[in-house]
N, C-alpha and C positions, 0 to 999 in steps of 0.2 A: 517597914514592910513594903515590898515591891506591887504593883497594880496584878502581879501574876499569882503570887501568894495570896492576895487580900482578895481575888475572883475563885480561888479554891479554897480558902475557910470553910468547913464544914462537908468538903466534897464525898466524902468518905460515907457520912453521919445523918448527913438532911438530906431533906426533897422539899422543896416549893411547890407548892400548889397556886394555881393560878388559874383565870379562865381563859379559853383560847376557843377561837373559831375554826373549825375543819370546813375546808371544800370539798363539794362532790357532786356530781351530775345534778343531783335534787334542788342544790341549792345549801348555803352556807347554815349549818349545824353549831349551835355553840356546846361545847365540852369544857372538860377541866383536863389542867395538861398537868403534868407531873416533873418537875427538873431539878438536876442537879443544882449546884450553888455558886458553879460555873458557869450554868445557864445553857447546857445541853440537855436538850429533850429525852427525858427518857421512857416517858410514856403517856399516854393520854384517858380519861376514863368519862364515857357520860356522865356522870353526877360527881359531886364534889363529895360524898361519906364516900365513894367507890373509889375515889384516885388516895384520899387516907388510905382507904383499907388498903389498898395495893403497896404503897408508901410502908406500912408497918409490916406489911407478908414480908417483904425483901430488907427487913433490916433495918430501915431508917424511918427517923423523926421527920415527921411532916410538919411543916409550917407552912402558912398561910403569906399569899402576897396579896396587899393592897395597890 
């Protein structure tokens, strides 16, 4: 399996949940980011039940990153 295949496994199907820090005038906000399995962002959610829920509205299996 190529390194390009093996970064799109699942691209289709899942979303990684993960946490991520947004910047903004205020000062840095931690969130929960939402990505593909290729590791493009495809959305972000203040809490981590919120970036699930958003994850299963659009079709895909959320899992979790350590």
């Amino acid at each position: 399996m190529s390194a390009e295949m093996f970064a799109n496994l699942g691209t289709p199907d899942m979303a990684y949940i993960r946490p991520i820090i947004i910047a903004s005038e205020g000062g840095d906000a931690e969130a929960w980011g939402v990505f593909s399995a290729n590791g493009q962002q495809l959305g972000w959610a203040p809490a981590r039940d919120l970036a699930f829920a958003a994850a299963m509205q659009n079709e895909l299996v959320p899992v979790s990153v350590h």
